[in-house]
C-alpha positions in Angstrom: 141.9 22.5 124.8 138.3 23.9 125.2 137.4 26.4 122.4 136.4 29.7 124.4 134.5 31.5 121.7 132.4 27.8 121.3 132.1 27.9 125.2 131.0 31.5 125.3 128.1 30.8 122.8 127.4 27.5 124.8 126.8 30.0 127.4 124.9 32.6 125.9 122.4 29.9 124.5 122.0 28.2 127.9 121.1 31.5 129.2 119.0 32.5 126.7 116.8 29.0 127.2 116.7 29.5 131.1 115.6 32.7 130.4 112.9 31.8 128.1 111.7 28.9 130.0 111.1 32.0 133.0 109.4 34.2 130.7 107.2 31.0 129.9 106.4 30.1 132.9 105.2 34.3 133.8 103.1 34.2 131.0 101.4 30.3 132.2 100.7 32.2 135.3 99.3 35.2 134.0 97.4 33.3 131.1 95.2 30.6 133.9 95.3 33.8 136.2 93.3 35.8 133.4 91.2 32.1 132.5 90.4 32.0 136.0 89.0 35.7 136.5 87.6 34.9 133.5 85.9 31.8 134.5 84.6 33.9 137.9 83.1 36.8 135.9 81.2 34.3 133.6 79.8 32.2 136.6 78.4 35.5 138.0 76.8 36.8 134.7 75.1 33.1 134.0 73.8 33.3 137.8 72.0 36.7 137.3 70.7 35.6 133.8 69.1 32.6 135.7 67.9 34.5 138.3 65.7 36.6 136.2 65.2 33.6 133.8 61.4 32.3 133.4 61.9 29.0 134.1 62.1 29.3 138.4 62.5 26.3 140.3 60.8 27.9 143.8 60.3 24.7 145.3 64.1 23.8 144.9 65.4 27.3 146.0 62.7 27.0 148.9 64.3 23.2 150.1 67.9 24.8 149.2 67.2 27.9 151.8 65.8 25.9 154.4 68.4 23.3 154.5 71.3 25.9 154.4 70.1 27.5 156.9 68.1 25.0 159.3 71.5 22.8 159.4 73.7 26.4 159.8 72.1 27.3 163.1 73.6 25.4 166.0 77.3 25.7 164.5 77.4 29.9 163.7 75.2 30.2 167.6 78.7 28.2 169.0 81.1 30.3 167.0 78.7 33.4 168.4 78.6 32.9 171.6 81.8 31.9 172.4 83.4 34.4 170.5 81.1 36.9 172.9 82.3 35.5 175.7 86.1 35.3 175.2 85.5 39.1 173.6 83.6 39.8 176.9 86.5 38.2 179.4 90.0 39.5 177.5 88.2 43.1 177.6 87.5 42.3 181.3 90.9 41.4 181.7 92.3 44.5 180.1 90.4 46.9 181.1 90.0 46.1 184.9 93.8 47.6 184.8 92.2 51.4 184.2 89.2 50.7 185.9 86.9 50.9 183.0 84.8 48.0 183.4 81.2 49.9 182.3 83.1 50.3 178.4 82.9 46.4 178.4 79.4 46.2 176.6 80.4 48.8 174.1 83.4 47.6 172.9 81.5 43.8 172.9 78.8 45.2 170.8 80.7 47.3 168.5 83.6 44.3 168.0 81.0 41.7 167.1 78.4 43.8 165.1 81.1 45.5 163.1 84.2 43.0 162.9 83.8 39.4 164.0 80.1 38.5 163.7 80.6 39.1 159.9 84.0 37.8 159.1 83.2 34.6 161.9 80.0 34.3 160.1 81.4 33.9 156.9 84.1 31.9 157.9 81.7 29.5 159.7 79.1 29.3 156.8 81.7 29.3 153.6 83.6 25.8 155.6 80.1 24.1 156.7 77.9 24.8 153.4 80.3 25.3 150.9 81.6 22.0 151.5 78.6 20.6 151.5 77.4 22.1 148.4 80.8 21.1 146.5 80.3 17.6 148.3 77.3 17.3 146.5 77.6 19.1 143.3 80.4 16.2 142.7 78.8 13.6 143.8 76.2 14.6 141.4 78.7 14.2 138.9 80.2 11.4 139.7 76.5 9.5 139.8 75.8 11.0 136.4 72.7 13.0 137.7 74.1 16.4 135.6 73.5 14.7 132.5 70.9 13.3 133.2 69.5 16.6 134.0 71.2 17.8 130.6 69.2 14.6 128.7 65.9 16.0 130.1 66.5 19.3 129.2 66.7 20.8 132.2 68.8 24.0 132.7 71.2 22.4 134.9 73.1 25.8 136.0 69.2 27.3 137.1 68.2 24.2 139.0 71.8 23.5 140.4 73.7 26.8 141.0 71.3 29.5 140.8 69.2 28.2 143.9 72.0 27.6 146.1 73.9 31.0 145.8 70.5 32.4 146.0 69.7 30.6 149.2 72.9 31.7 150.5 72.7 35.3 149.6 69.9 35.7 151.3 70.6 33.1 154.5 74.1 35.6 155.2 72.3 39.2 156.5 70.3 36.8 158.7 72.9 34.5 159.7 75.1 37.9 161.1 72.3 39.1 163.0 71.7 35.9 164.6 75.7 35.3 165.5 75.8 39.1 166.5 72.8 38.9 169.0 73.8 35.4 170.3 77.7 37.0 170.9 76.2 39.5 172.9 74.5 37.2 175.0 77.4 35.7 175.6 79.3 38.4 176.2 76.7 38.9 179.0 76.3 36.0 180.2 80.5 36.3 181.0 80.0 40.1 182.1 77.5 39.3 184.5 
């Protein structure tokens, strides 16, 4: 004959462990959430100490900039001007209905300057160069280079990281313009 008190308290304690193994698992989430943010804040504050640091590898950050955004073009012009032209023919398509075909170039200009040339842009750049720089960075490591760069006594987060998110920082406001003004062509090119 099974013991109810001795089952109840069976009960209570398995309860009591499920419910401690969910609390434990909250506060894992919550602790590598707060390492994480952590971990963000600390790469931003070493990038603008090394950005103002004396030891400025222009050379490197000059070859970063100019293969960022030499091998950026032709992919961000496609994503532009396509993204003009489909913009350029759904509007057509809508708007031929109400016989407002001259509002075309306005909403064109105002969708892609505002809305999509940044977010397409960003989209377009963080897949193609941030793989690429991640590609890299790890094949660095693999090969051993970081430490090797450690061994000479080289800042390896000034000549590594600092260069690249500069490079990119700067590459982005001229990237947008570029998709933005190649959209509109496109969106003229399909208007016309």
């Amino acid at each position: 004959m099974i013991n109810i008190q001795s089952y109840w308290e069976w009960t209570k304690a398995q309860i009591n462990k499920h419910f401690m193994i969910f609390i434990s698992n909250i506060g894992n989430v919550f602790i590598n959430a707060v390492a994480y943010i952590g971990k963000l804040v600390l790469f931003i504050f070493l990038f603008f100490k090394y950005l103002i640091y004396p030891k400025f590898y222009l050379k490197n950050n000059l070859k970063n900039f100019l293969n960022i955004f030499i091998s950026s073009i032709p992919i961000i012009a496609l994503t532009g001007i396509f993204s003009g032209m489909v913009l350029a023919l759904q509007s057509h398509t809508g708007f031929s209905r109400f016989s407002a075909e001259s509002v075309i170039p306005n909403i064109v200009v105002i969708t892609l300057t505002r809305e999509l040339g940044p977010v397409l842009t960003g989209l377009m750049i963080s897949a193609r160069v941030g793989s690429s720089i991640a590609a890299e960075i790890a094949t660095m490591r693999v090969t051993e280079q970081i430490d090797a760069l450690k061994t000479l006594n080289t800042n390896y987060y000034n000549y590594l990281v600092t260069p690249r998110v500069l490079a990119l920082t700067l590459a982005m406001p001229i990237f947008v313009t570029i998709v933005d003004f190649i959209g509109v062509m496109g969106g003229y090119l399909v208007s016309v």
